[in-house]
C-alpha positions in Angstrom: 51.0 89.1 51.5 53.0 86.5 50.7 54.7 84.4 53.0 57.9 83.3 52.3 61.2 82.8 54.3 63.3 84.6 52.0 61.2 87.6 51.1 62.6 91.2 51.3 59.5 91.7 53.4 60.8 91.2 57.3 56.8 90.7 57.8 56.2 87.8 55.3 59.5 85.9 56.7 58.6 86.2 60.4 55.4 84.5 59.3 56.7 81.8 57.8 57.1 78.5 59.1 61.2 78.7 59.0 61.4 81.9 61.3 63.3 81.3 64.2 60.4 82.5 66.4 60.7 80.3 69.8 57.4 79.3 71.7 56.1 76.8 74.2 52.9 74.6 73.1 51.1 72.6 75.6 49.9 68.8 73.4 47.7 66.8 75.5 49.3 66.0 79.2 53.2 67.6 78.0 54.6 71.2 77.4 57.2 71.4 74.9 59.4 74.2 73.6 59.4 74.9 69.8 62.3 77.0 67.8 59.8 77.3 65.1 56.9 76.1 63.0 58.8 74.1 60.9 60.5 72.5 64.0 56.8 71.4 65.1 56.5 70.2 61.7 59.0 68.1 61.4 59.6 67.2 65.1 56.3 65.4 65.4 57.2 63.3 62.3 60.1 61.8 64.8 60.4 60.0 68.2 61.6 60.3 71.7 65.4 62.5 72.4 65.4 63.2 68.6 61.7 64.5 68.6 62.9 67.4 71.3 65.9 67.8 69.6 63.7 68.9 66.2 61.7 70.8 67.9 63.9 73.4 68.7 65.1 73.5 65.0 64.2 76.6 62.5 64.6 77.1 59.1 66.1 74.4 56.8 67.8 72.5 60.0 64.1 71.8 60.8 63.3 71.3 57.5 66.1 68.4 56.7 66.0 67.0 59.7 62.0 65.9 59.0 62.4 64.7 55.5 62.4 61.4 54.3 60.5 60.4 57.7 57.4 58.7 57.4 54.6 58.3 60.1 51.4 57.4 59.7 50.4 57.5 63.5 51.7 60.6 66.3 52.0 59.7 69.7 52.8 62.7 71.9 51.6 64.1 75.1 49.0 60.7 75.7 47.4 61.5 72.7 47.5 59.3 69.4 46.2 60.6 65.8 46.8 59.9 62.4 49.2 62.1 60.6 47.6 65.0 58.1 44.6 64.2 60.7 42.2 67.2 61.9 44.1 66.4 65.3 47.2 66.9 63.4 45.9 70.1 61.9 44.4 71.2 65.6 48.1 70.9 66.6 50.1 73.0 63.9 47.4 75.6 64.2 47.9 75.8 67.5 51.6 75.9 67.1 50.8 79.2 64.8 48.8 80.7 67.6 51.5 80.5 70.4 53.9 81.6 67.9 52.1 84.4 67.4 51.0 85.1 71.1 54.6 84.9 72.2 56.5 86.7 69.7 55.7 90.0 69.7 57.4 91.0 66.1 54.9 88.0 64.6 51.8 89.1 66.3 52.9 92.7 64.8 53.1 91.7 61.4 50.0 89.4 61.7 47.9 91.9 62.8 48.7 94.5 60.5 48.5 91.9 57.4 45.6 93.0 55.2 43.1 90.5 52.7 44.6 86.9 51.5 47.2 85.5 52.7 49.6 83.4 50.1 52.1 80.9 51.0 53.8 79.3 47.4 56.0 76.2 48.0 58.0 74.6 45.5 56.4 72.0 43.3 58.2 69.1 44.8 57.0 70.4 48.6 53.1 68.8 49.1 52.3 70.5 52.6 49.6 68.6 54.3 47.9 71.6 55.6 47.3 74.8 53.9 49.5 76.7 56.1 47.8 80.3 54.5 44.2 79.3 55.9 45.9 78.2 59.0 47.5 81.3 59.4 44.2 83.4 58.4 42.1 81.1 60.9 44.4 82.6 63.5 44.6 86.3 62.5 40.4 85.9 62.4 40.5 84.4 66.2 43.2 86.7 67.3 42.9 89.9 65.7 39.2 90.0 64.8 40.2 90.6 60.5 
């Protein structure tokens, strides 16, 4: 499987980070509600209103409205970690796992994925995180496979 948010496969887009697939996240003392993965993504890269607003972004809304910022240090919910940090990491994957928990089409098609997992980004995209082992960290903890 390989995830992509414009395969023909509904199952490989609703796992990608781009899929408009709403959930709430709880990040140290603050709940906050999430349009995507990709809004996460890019939302903790930002500040303040404009942080919330990103957020609730999917697909390449979320996307644009993340790049060219630069952080070295997240501060959200009384907590305070470097980006690309395992904190960092802790947080996207558990992004994934309420995505997955709350949307019942995602936790379909992650469940009834099979083997490896594949996520191919374009050269000039260097994700921080291996966002296949992420998502196969979950399926393991979730689904048992």
């Amino acid at each position: 499987m390989n995830i992509y948010s414009k395969s023909k496969d509904w199952r490989e887009r609703i796992l990608s980070n781009f899929a408009s697939t709403p959930f709430t996240i709880q990040i140290g003392e603050d709940t906050f509600q999430c349009g995507s993965v990709e809004g996460l993504w890019q939302g903790l890269k930002c500040k303040d209103a404009m942080r919330l607003h990103v957020f609730g972004l999917s697909g390449m809304k979320a996307k644009m409205a993340g790049k060219g910022k630069k952080t070295k240090t997240i501060s959200i919910g009384g907590l305070e970690f470097d980006y690309g940090s395992a904190d960092h990491q802790n947080i996207i994957r558990e992004g994934i796992k309420q995505k997955i928990l709350q949307n019942e089409k995602a936790a379909t098609a992650l469940r009834e994925s099979k083997g490896k997992i594949t996520h191919h980004v374009p050269s000039s995209s260097k994700p921080v995180f291996k966002m296949e082992n992420l998502l196969m960290s979950v399926r393991a903890e979730l689904f048992g496979h």
